[in-house]
MMTF fields as JSON, N, C-alpha, C and O atoms, coordinates in Angstrom:
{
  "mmtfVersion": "1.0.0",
  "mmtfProducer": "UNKNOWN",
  "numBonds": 271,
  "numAtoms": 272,
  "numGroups": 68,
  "numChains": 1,
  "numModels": 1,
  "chainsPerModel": [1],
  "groupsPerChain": [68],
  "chainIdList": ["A"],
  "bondAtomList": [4, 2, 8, 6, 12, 10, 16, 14, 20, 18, 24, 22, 28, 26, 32, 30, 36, 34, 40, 38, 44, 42, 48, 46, 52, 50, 56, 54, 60, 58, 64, 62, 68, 66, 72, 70, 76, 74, 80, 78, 84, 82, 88, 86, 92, 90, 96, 94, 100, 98, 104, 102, 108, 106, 112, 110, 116, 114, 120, 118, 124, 122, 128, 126, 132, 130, 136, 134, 140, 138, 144, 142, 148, 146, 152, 150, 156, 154, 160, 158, 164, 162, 168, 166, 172, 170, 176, 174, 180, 178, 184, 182, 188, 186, 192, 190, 196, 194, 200, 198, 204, 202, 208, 206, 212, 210, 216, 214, 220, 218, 224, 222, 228, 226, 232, 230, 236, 234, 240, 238, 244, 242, 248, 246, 252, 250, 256, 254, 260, 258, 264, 262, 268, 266],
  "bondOrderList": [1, 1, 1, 1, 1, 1, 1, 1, 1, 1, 1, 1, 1, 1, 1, 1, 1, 1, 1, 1, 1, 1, 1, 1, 1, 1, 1, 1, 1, 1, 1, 1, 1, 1, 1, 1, 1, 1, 1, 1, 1, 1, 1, 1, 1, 1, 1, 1, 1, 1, 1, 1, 1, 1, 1, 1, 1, 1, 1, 1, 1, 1, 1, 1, 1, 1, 1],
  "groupList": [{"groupName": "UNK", "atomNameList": ["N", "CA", "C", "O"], "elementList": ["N", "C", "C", "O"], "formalChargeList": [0, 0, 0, 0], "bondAtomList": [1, 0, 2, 1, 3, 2], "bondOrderList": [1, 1, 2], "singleLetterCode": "X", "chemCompType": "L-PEPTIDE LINKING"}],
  "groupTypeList": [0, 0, 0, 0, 0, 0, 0, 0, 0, 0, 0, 0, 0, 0, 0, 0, 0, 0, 0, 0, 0, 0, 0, 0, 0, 0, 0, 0, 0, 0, 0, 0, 0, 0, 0, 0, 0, 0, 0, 0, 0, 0, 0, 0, 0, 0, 0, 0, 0, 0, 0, 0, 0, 0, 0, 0, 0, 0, 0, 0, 0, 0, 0, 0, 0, 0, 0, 0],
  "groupIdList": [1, 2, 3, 4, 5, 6, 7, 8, 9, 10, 11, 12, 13, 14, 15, 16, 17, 18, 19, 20, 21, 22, 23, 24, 25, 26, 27, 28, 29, 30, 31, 32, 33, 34, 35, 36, 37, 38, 39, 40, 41, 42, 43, 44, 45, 46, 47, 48, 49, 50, 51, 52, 53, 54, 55, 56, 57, 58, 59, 60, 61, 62, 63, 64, 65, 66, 67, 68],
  "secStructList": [7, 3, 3, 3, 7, 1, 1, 7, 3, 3, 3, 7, 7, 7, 7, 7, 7, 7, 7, 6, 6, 1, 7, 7, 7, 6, 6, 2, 2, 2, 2, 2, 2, 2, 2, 2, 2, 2, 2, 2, 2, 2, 2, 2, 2, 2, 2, 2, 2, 2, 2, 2, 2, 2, 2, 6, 6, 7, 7, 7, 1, 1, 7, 7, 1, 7, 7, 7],
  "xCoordList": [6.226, 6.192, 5.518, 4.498, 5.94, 5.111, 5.539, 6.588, 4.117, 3.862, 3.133, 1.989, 4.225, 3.436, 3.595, 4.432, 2.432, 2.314, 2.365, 1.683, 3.444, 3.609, 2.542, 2.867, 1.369, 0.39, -0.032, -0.104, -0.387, -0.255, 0.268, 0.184, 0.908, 1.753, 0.719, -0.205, 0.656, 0.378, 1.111, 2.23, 0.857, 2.093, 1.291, 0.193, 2.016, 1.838, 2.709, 3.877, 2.294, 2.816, 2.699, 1.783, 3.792, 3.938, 4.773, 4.905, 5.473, 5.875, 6.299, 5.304, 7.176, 7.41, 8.255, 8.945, 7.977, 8.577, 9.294, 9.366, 9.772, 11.001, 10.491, 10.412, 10.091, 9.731, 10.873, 11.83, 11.08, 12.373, 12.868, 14.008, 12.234, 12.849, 13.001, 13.161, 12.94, 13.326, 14.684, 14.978, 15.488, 16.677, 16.459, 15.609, 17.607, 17.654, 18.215, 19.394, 17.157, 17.244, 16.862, 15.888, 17.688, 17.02, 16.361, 15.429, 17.11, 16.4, 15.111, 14.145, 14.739, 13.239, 12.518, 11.683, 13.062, 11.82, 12.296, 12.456, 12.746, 12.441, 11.672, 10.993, 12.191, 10.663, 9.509, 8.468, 9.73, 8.157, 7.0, 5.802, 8.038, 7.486, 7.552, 7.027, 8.069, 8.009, 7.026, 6.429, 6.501, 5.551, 4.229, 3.163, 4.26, 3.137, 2.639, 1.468, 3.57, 3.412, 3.125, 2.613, 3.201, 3.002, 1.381, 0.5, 1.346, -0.356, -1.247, -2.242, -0.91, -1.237, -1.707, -2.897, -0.909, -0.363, -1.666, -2.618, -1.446, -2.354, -3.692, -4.178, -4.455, -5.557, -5.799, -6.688, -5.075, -5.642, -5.688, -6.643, -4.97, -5.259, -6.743, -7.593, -6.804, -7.932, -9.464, -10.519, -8.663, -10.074, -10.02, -11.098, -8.95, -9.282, -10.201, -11.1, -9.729, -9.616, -11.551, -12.334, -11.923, -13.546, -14.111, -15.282, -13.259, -14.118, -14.135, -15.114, -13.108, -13.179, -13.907, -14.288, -14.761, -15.243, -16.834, -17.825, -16.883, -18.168, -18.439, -19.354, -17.387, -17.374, -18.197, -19.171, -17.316, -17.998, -18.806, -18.739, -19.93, -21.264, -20.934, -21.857, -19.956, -19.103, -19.533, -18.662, -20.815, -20.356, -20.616, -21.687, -19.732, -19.969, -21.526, -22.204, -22.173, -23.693, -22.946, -23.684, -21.786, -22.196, -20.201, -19.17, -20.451, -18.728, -18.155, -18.725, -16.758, -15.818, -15.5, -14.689, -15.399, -14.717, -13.337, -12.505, -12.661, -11.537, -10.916, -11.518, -9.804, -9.023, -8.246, -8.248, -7.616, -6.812, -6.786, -5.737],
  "yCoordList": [-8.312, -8.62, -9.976, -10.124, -11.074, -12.33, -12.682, -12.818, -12.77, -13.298, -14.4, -14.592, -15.566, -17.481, -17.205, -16.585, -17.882, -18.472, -20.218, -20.857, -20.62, -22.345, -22.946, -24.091, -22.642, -22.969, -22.848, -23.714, -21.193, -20.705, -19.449, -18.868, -18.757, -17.75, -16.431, -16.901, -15.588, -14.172, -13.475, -13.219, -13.093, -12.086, -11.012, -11.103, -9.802, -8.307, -7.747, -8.075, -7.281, -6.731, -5.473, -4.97, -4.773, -3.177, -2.816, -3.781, -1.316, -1.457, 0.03, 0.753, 0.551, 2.421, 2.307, 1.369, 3.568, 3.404, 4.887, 5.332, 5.495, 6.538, 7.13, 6.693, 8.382, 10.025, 10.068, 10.316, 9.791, 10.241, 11.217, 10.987, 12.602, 13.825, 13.879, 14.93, 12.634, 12.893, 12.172, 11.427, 12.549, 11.894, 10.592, 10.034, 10.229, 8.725, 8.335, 8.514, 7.704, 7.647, 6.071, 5.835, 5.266, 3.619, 3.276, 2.484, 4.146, 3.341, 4.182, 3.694, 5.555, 5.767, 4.833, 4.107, 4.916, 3.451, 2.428, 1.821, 1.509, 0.657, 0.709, -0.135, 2.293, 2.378, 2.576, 2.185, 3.441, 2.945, 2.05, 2.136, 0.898, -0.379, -1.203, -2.254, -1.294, -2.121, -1.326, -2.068, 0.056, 0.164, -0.06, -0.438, 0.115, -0.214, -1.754, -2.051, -2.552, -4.186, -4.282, -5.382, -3.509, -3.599, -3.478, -4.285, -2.394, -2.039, -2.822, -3.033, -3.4, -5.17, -5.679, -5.642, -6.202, -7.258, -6.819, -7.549, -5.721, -5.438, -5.758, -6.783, -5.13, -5.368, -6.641, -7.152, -7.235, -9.071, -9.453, -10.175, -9.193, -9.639, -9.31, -10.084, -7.911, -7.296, -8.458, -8.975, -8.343, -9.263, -10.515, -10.963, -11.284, -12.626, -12.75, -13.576, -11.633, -11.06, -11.064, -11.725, -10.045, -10.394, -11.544, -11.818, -12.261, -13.718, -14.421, -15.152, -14.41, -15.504, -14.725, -15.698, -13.341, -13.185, -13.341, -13.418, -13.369, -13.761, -15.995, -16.646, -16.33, -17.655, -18.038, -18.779, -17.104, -17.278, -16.651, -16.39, -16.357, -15.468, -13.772, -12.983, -13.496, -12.444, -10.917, -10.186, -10.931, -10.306, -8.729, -8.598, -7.416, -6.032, -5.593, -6.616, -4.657, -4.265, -3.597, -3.962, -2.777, -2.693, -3.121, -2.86, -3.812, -4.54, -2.918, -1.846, -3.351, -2.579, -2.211, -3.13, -1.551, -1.439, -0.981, -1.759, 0.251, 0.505, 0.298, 0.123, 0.283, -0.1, 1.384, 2.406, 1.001, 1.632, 2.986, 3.587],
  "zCoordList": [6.417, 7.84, 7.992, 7.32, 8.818, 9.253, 10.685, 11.316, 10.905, 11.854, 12.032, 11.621, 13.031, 13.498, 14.601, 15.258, 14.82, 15.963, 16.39, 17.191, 15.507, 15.338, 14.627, 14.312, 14.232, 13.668, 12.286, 11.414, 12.239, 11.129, 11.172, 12.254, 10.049, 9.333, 8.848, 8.184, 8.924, 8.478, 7.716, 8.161, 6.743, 6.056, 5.64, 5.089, 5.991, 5.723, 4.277, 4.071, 3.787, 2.48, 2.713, 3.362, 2.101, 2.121, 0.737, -0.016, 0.203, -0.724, -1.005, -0.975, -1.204, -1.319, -2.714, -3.113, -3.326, -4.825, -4.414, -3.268, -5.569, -5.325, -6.456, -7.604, -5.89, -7.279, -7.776, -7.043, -9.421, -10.176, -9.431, -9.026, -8.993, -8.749, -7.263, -6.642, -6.7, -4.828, -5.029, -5.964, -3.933, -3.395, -2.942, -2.249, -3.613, -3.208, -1.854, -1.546, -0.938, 0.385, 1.019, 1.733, 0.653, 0.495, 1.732, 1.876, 2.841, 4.772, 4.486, 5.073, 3.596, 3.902, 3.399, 3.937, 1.816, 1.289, 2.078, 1.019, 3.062, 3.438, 5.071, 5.654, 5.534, 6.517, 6.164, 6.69, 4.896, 4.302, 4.25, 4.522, 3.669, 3.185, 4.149, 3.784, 5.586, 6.476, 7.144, 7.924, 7.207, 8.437, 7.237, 7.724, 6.025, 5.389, 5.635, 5.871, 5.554, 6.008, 7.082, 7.291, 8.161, 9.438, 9.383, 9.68, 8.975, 8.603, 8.356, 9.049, 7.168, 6.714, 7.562, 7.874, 8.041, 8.818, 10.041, 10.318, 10.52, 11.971, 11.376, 11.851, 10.42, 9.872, 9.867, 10.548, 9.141, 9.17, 10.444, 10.731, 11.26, 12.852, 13.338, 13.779, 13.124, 13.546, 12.718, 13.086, 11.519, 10.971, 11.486, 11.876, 11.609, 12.486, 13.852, 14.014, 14.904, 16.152, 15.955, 16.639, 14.737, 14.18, 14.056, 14.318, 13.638, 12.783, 13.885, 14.034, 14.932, 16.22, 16.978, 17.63, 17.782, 18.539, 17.886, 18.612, 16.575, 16.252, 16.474, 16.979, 15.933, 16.629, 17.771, 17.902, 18.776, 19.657, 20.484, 21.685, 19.283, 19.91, 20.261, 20.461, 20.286, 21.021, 19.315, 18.844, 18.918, 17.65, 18.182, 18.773, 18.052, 17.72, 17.751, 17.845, 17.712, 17.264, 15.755, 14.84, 15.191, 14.215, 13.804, 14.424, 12.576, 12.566, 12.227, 12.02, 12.288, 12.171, 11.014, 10.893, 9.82, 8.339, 8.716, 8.248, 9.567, 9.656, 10.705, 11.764, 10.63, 12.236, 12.383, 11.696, 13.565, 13.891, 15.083, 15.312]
}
């Protein structure tokens, strides 16, 4: 997944593999692996979304470790 904003680029990585013994179902592994990138992808926002409200004085009382 990437996301610009004309400036700079974000990229989300995701990734689903296939149990020898499951059916082969290619649109699941690729909803898999696109909502896993999505995941990514939101997190790094979230950590930017951190790093700029501490910028500007704006910091949490205790930071965040998980999102969502």
């Amino acid at each position: 997944a990437v996301l610009g904003n004309g400036k700079t680029q974000m990229v989300g990585r995701g990734k689903a593999r296939c149990n020898p013994q499951d059916v082969e179902i290619p649109a699941i592994g690729d909803e898999l692996a696109a909502s896993r990138a999505m995941r990514d992808l939101a997190g790094q926002l979230m950590h930017a979304a951190d790093r700029d409200l501490a910028a500007v004085g704006a910091v949490p009382d205790l930071p965040r470790t998980t999102y969502g």
